[in-house]
PDB file of N, CA, C, O and CB in Angstrom:
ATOM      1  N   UNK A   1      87.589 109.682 106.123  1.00  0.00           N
ATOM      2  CA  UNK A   1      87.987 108.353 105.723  1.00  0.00           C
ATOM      3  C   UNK A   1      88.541 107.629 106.947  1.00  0.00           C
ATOM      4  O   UNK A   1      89.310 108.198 107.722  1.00  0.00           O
ATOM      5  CB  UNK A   1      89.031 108.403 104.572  1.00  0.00           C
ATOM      6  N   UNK A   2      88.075 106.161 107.137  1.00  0.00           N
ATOM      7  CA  UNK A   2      88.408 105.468 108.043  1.00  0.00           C
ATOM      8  C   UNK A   2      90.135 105.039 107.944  1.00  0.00           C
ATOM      9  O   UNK A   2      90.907 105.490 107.098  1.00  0.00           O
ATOM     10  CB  UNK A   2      87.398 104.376 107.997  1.00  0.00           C
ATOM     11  N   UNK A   3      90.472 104.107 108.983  1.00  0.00           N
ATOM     12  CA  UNK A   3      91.756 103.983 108.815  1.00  0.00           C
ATOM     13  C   UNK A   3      91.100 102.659 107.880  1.00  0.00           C
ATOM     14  O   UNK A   3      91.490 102.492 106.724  1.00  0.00           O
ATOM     15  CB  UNK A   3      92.902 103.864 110.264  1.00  0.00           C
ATOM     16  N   UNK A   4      90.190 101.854 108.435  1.00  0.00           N
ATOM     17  CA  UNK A   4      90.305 100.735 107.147  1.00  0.00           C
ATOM     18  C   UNK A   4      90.280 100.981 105.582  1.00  0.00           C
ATOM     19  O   UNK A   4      91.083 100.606 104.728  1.00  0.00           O
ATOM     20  CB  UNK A   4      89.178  99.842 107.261  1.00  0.00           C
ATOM     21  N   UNK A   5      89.007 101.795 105.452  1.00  0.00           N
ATOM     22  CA  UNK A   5      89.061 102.522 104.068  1.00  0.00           C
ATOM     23  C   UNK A   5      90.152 103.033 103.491  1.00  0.00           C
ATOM     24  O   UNK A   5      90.277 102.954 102.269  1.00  0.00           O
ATOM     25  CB  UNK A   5      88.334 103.521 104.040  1.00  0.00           C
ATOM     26  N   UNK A   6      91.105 103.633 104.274  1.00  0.00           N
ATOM     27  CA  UNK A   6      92.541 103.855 103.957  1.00  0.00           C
ATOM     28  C   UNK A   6      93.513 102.893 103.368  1.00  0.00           C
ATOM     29  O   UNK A   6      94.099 102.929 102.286  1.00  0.00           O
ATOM     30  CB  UNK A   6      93.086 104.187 105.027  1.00  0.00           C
ATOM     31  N   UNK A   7      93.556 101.639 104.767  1.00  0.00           N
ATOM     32  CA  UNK A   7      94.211 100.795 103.851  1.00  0.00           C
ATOM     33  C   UNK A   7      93.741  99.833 102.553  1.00  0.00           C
ATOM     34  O   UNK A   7      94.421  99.279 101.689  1.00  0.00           O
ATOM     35  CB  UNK A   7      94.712 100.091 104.631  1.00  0.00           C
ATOM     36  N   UNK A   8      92.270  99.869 102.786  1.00  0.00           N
ATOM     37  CA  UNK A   8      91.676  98.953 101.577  1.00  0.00           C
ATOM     38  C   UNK A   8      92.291 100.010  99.913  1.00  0.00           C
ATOM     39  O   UNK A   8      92.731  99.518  98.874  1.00  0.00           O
ATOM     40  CB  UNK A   8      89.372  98.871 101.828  1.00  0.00           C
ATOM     41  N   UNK A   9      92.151 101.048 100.135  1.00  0.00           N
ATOM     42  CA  UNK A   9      92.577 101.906  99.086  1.00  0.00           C
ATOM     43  C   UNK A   9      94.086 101.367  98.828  1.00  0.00           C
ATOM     44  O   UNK A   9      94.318 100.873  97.724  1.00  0.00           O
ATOM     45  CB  UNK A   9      92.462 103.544  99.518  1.00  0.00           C
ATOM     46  N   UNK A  10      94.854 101.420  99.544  1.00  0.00           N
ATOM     47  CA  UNK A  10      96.254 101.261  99.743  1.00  0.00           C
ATOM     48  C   UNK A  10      96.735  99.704  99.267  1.00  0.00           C
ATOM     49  O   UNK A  10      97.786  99.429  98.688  1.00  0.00           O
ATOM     50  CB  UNK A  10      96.566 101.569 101.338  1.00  0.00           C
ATOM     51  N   UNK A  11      95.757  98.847  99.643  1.00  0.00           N
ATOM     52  CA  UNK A  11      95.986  97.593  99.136  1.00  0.00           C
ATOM     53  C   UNK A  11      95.494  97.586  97.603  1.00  0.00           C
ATOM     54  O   UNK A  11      96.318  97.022  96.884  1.00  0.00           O
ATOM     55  CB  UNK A  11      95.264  96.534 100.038  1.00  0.00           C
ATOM     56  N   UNK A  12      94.633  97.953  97.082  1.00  0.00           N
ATOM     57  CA  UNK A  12      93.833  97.753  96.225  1.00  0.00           C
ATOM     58  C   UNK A  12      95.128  98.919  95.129  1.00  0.00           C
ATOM     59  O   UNK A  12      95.649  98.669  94.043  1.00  0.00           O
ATOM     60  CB  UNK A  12      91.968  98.166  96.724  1.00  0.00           C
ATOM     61  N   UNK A  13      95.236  99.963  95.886  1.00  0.00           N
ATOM     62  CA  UNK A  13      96.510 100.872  94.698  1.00  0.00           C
ATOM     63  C   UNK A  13      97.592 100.655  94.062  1.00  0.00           C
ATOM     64  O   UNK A  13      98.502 100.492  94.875  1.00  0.00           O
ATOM     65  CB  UNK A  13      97.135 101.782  95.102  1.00  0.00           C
ATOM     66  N   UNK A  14      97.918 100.578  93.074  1.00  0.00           N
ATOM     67  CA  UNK A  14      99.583 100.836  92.863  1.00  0.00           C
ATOM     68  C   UNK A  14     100.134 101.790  93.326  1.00  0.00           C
ATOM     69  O   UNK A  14      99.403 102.712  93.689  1.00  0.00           O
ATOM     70  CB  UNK A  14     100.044 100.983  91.650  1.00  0.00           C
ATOM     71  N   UNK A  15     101.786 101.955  93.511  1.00  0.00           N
ATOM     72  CA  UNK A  15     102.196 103.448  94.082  1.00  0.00           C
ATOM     73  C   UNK A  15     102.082 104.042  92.793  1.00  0.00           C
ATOM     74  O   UNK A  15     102.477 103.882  91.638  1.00  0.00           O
ATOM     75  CB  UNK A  15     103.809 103.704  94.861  1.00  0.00           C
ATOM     76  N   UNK A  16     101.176 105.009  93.676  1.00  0.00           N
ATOM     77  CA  UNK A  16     100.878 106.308  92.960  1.00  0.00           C
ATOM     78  C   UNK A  16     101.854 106.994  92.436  1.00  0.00           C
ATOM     79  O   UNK A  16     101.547 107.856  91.612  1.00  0.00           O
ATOM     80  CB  UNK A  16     100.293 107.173  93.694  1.00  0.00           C
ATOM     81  N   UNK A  17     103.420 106.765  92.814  1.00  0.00           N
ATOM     82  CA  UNK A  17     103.988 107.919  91.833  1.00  0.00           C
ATOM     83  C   UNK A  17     104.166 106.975  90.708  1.00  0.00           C
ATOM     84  O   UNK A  17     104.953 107.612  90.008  1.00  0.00           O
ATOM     85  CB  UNK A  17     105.511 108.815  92.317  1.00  0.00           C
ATOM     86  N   UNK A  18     103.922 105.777  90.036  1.00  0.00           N
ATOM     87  CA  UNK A  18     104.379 105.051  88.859  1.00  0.00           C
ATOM     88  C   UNK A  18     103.024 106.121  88.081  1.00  0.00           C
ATOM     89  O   UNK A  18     103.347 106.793  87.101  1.00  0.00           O
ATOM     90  CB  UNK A  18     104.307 102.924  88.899  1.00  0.00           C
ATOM     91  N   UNK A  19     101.693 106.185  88.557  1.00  0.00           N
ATOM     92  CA  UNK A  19     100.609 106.628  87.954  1.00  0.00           C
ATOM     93  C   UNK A  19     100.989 107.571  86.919  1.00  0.00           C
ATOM     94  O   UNK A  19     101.961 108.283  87.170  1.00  0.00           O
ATOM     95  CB  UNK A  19      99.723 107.157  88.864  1.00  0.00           C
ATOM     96  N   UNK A  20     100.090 107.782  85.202  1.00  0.00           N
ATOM     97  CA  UNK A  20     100.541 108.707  84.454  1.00  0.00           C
ATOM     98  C   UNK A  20      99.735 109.707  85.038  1.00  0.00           C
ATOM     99  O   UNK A  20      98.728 109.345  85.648  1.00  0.00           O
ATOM    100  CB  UNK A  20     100.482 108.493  83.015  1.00  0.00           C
ATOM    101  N   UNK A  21      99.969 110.728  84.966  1.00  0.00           N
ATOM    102  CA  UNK A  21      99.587 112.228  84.784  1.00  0.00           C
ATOM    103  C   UNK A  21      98.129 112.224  85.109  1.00  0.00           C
ATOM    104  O   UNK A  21      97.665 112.615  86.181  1.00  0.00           O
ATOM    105  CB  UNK A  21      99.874 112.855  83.229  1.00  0.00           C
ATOM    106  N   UNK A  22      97.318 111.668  83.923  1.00  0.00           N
ATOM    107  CA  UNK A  22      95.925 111.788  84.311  1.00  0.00           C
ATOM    108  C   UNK A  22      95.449 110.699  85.339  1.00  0.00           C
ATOM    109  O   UNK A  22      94.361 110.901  85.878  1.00  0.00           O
ATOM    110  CB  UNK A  22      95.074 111.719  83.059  1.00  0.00           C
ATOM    111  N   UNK A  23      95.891 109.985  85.543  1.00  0.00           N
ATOM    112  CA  UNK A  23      95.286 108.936  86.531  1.00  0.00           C
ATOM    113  C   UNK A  23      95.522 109.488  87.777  1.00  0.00           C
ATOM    114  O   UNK A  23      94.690 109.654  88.668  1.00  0.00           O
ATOM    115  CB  UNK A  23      95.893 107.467  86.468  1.00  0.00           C
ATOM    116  N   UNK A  24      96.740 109.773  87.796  1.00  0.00           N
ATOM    117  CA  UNK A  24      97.318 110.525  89.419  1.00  0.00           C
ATOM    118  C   UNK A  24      96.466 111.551  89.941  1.00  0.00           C
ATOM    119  O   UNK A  24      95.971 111.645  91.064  1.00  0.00           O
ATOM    120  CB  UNK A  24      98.849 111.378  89.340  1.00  0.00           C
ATOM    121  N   UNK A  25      96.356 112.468  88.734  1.00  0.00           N
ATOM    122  CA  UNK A  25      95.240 113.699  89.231  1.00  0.00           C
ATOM    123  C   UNK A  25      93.379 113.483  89.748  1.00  0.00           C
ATOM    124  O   UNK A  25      92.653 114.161  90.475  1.00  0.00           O
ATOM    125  CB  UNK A  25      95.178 114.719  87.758  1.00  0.00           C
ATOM    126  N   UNK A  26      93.121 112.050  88.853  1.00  0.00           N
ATOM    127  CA  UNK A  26      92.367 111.328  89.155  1.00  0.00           C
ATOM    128  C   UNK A  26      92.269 111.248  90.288  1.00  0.00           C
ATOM    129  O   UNK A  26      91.352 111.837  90.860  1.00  0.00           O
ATOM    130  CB  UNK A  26      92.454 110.480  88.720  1.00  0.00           C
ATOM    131  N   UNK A  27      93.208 110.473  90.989  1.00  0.00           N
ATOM    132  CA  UNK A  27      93.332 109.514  92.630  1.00  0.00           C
ATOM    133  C   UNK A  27      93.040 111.083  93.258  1.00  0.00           C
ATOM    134  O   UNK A  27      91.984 111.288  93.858  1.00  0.00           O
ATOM    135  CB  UNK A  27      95.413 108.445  93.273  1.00  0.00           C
ATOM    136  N   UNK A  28      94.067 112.196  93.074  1.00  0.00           N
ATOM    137  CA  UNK A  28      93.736 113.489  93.552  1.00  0.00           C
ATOM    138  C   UNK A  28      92.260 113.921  94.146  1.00  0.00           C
ATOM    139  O   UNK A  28      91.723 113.931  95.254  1.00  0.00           O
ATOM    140  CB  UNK A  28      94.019 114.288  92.474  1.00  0.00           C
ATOM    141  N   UNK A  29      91.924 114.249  92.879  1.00  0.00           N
ATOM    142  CA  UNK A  29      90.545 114.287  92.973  1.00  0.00           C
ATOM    143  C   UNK A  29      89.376 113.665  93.566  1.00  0.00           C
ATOM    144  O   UNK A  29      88.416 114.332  93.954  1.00  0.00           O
ATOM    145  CB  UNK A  29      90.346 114.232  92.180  1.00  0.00           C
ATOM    146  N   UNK A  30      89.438 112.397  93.644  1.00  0.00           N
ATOM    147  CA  UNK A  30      88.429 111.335  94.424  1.00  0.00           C
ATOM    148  C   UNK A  30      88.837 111.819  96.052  1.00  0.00           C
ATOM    149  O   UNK A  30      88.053 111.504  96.948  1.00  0.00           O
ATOM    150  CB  UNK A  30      88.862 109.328  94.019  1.00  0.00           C
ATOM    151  N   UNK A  31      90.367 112.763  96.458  1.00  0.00           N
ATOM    152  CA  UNK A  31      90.636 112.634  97.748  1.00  0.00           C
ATOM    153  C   UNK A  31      89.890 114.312  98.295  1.00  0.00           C
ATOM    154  O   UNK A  31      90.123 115.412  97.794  1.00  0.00           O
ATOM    155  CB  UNK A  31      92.492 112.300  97.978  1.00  0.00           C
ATOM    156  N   UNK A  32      88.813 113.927  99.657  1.00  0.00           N
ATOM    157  CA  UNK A  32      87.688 114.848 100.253  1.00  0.00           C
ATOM    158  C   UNK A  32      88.121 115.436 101.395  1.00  0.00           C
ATOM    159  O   UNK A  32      87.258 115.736 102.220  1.00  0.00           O
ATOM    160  CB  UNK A  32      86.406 114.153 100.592  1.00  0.00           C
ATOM    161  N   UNK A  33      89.714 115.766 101.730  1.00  0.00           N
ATOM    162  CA  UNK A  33      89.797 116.147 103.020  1.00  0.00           C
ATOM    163  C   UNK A  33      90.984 116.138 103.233  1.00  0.00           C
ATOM    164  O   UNK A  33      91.580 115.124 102.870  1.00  0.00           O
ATOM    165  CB  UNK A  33      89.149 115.487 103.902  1.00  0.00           C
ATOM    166  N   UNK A  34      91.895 117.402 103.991  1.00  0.00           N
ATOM    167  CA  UNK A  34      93.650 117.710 104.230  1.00  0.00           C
ATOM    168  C   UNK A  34      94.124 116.387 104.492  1.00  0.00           C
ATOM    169  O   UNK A  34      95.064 115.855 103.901  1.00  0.00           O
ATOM    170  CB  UNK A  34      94.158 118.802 105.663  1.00  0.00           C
ATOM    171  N   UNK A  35      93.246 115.737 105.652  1.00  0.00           N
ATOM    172  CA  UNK A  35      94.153 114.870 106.574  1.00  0.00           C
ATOM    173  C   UNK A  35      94.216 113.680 105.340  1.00  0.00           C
ATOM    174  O   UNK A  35      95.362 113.412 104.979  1.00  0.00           O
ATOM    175  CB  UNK A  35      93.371 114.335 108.361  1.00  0.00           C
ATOM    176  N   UNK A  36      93.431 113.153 104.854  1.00  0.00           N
ATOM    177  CA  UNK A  36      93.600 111.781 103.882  1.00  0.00           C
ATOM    178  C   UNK A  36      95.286 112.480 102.661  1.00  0.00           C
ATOM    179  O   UNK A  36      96.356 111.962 102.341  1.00  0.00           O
ATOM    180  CB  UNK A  36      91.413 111.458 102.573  1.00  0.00           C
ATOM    181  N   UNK A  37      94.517 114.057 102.323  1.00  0.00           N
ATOM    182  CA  UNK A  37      95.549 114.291 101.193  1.00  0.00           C
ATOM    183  C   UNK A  37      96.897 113.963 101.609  1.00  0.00           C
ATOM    184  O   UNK A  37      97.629 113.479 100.746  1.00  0.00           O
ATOM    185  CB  UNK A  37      95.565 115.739 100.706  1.00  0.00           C
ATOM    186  N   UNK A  38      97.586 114.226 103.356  1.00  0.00           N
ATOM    187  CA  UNK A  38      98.380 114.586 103.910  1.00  0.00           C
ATOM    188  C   UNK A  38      98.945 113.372 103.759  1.00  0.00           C
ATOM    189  O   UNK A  38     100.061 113.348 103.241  1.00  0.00           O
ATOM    190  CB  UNK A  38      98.165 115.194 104.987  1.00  0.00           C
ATOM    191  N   UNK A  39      98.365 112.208 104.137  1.00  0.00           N
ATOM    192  CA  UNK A  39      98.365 110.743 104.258  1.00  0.00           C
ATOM    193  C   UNK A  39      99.485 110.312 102.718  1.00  0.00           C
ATOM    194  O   UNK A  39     100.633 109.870 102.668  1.00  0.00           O
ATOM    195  CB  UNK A  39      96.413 110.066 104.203  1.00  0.00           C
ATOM    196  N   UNK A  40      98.562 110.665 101.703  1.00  0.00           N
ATOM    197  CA  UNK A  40      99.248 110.171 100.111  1.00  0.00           C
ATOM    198  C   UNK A  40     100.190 111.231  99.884  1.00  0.00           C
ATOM    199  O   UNK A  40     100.947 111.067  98.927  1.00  0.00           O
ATOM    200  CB  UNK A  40      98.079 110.101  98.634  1.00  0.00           C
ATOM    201  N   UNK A  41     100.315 112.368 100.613  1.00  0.00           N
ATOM    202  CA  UNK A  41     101.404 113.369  99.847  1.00  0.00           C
ATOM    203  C   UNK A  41     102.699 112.856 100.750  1.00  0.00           C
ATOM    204  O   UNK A  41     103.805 112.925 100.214  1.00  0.00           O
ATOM    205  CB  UNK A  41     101.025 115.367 100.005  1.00  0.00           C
ATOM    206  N   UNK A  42     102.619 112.449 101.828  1.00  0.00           N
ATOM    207  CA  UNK A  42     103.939 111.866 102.973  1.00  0.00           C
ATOM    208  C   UNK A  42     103.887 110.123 103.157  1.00  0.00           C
ATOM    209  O   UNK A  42     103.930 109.634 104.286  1.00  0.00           O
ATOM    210  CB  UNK A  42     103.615 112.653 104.883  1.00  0.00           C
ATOM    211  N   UNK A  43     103.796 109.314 101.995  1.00  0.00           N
ATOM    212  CA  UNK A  43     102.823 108.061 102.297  1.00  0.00           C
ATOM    213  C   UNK A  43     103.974 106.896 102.683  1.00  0.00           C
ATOM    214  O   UNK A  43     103.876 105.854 103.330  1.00  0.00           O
ATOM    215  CB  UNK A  43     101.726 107.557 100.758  1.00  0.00           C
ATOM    216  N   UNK A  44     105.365 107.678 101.847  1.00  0.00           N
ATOM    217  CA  UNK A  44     106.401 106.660 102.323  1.00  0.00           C
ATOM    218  C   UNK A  44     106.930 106.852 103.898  1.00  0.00           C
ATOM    219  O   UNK A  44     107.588 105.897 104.310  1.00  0.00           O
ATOM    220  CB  UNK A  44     107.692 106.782 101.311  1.00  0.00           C
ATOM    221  N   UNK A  45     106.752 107.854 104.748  1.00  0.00           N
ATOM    222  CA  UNK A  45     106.347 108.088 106.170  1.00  0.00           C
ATOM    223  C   UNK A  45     105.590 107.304 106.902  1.00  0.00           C
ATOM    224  O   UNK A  45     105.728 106.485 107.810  1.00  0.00           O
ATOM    225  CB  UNK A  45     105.776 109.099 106.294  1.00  0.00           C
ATOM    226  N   UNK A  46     104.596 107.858 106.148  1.00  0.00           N
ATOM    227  CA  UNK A  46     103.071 107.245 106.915  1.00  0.00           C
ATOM    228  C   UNK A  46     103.384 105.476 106.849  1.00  0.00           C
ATOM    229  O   UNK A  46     103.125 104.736 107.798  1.00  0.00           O
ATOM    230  CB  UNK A  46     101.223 107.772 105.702  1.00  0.00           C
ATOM    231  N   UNK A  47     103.956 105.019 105.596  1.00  0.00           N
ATOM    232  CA  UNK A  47     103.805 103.345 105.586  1.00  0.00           C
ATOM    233  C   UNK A  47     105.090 102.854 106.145  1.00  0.00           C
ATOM    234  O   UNK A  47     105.433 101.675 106.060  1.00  0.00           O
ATOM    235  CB  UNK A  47     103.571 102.618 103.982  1.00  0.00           C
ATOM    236  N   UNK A  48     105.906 103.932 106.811  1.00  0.00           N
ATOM    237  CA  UNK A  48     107.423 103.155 106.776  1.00  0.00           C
ATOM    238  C   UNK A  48     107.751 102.753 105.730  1.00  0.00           C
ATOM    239  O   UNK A  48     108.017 101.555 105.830  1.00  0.00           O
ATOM    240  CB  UNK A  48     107.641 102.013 107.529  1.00  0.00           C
ATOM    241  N   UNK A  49     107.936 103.270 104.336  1.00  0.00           N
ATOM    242  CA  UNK A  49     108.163 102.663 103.276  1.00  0.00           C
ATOM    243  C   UNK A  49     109.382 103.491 102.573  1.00  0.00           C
ATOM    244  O   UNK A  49     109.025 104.190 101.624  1.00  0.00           O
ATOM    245  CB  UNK A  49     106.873 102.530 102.513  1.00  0.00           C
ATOM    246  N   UNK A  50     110.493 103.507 102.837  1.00  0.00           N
ATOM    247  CA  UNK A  50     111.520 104.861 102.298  1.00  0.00           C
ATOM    248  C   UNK A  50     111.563 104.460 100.836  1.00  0.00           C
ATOM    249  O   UNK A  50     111.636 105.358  99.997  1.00  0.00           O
ATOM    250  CB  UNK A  50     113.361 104.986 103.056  1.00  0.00           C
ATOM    251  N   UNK A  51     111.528 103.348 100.502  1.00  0.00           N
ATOM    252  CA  UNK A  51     112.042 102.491  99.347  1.00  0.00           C
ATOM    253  C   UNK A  51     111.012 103.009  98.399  1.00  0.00           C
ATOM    254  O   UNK A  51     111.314 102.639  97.264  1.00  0.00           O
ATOM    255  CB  UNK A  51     112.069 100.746  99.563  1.00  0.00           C
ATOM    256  N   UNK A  52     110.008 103.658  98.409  1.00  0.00           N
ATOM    257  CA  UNK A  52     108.947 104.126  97.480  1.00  0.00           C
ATOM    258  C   UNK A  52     109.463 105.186  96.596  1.00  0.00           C
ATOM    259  O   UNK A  52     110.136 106.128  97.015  1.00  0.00           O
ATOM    260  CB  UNK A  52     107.731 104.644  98.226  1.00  0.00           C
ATOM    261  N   UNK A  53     109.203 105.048  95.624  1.00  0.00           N
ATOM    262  CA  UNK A  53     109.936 106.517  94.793  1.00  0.00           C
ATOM    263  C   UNK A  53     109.080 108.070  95.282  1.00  0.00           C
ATOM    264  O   UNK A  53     107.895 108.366  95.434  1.00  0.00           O
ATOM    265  CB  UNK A  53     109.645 106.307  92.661  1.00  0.00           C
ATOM    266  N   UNK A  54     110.570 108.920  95.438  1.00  0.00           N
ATOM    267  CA  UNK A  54     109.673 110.355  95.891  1.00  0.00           C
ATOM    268  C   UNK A  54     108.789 110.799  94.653  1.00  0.00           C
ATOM    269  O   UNK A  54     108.878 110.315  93.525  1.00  0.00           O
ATOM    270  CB  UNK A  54     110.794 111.811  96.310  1.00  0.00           C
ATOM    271  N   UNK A  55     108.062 111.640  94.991  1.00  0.00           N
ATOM    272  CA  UNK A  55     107.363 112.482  93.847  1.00  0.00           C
ATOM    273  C   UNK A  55     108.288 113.399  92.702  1.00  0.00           C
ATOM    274  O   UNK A  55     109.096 114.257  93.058  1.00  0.00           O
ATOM    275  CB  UNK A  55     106.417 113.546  94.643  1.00  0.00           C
ATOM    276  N   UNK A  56     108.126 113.194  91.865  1.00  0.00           N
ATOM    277  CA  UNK A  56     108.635 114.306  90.723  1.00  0.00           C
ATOM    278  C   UNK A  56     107.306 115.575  90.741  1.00  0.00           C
ATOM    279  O   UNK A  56     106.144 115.667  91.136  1.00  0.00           O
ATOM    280  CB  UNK A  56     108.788 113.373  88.827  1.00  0.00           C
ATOM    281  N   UNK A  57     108.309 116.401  90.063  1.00  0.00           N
ATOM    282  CA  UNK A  57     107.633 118.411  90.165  1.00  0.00           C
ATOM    283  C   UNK A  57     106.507 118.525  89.650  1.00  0.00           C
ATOM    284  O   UNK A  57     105.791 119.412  90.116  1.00  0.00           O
ATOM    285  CB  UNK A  57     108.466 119.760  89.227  1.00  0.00           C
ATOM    286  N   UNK A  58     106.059 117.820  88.715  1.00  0.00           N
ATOM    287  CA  UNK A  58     104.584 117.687  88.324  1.00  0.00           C
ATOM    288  C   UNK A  58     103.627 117.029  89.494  1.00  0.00           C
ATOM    289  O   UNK A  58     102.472 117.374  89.742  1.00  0.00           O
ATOM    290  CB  UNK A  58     104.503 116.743  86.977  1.00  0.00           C
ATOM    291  N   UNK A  59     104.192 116.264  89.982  1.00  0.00           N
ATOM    292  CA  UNK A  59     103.104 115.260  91.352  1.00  0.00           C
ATOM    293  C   UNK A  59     103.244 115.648  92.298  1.00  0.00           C
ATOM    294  O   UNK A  59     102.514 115.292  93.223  1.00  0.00           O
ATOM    295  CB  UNK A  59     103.275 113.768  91.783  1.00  0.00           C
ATOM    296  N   UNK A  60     104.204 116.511  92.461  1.00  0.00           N
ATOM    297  CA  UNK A  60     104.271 118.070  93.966  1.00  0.00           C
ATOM    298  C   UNK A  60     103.526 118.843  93.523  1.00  0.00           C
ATOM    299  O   UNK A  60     102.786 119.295  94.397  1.00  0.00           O
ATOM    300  CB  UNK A  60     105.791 119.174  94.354  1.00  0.00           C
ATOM    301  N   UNK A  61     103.288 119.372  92.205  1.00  0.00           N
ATOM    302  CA  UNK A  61     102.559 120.644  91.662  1.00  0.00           C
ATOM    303  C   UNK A  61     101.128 120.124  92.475  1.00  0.00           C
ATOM    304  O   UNK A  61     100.529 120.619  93.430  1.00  0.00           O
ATOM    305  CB  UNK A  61     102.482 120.850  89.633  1.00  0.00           C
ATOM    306  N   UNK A  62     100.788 118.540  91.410  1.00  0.00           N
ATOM    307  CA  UNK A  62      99.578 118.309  91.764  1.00  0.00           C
ATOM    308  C   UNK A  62      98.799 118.399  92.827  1.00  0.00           C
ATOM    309  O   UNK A  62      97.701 118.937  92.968  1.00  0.00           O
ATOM    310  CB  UNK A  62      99.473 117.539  91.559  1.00  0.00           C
ATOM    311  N   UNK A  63      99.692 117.636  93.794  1.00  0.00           N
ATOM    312  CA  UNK A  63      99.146 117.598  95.331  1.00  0.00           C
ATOM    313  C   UNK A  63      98.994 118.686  96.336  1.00  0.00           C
ATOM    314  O   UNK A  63      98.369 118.531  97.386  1.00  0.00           O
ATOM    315  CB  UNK A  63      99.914 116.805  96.010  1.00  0.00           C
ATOM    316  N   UNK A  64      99.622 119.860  95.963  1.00  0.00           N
ATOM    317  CA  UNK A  64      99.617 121.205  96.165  1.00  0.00           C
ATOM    318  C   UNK A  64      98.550 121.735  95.333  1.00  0.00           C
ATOM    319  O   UNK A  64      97.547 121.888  96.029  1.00  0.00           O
ATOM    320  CB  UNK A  64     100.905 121.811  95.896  1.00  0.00           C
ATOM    321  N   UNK A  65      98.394 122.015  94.345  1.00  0.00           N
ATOM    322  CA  UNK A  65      96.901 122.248  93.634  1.00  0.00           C
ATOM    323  C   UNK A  65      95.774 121.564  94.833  1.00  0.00           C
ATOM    324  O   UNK A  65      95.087 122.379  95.448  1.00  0.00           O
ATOM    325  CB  UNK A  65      96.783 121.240  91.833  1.00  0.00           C
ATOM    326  N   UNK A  66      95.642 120.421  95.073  1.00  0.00           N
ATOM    327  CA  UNK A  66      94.881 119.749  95.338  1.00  0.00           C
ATOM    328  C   UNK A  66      94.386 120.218  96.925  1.00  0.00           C
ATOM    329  O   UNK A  66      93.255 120.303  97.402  1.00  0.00           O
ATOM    330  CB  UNK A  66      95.411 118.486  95.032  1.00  0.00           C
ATOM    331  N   UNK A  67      95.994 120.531  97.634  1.00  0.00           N
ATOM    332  CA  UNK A  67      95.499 120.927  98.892  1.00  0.00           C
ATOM    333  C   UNK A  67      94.778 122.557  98.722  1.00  0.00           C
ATOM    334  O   UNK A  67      93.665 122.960  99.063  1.00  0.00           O
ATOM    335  CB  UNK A  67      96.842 120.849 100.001  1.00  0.00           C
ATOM    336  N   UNK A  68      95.807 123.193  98.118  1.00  0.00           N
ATOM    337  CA  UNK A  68      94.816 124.595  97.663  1.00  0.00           C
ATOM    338  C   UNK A  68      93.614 124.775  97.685  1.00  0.00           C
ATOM    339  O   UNK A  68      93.112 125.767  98.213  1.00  0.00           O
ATOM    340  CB  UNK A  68      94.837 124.963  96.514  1.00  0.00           C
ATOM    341  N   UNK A  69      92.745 123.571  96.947  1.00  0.00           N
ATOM    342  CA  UNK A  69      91.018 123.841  96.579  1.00  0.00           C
ATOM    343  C   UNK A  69      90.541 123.159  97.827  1.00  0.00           C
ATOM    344  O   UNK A  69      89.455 123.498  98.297  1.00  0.00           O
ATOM    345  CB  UNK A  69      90.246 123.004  94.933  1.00  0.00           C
ATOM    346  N   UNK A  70      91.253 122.236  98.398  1.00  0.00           N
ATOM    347  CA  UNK A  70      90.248 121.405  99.785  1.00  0.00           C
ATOM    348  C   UNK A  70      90.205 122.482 100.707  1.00  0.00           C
ATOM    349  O   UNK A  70      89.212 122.655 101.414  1.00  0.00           O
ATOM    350  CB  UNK A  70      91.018 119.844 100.726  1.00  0.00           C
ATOM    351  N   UNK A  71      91.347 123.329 100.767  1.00  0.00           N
ATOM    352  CA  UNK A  71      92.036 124.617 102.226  1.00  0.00           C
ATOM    353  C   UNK A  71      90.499 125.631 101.575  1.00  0.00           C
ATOM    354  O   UNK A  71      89.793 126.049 102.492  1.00  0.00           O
ATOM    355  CB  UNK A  71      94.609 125.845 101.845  1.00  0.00           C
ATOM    356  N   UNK A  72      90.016 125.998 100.131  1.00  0.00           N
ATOM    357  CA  UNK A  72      89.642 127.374  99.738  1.00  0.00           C
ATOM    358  C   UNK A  72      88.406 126.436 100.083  1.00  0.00           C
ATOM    359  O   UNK A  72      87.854 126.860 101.099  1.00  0.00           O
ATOM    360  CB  UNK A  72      90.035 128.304  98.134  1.00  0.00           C
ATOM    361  N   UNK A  73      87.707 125.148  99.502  1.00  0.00           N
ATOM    362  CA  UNK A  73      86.836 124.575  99.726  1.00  0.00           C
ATOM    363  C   UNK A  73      86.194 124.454 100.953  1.00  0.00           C
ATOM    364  O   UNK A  73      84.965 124.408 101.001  1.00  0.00           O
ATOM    365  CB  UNK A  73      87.083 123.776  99.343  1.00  0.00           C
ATOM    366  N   UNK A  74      86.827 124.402 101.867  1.00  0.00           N
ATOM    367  CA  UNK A  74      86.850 124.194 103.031  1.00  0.00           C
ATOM    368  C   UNK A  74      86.150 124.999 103.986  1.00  0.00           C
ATOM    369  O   UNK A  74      86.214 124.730 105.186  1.00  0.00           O
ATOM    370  CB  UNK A  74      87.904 124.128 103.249  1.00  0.00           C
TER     371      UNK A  74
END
């Protein structure tokens, strides 16, 4: 994924942690590669954005699931 494709995603998203359950795992899923996952799992970093709400234990589970199958996929 490009850096533009990145931010067009990013503009076009809501923050992902408001997302319910299935939508979030959704966004998960559409994501093809560590470095993009790395991007949305650290995103208030990545955007300078502290003010973003952290993840709750279900949307850590997720994104950890997620890196799991890209790392075994891989």
């Amino acid at each position: 994924m490009t850096e533009l494709e990145y931010k067009k995603k990013l503009w076009k998203a809501p923050d992902y942690s408001q997302l319910k359950e299935r939508d979030f795992n959704r966004v998960l899923d559409e994501i093809r590669d560590l470095v993009e996952l790395e991007a949305v799992a650290n995103r208030r970093k990545h955007l300078g954005a502290p003010q973003l709400t952290a993840w709750n234990e279900w949307q850590r589970a997720a994104i950890l699931r997620r890196k799991y199958e890209l790392q075994r996929d891989g």
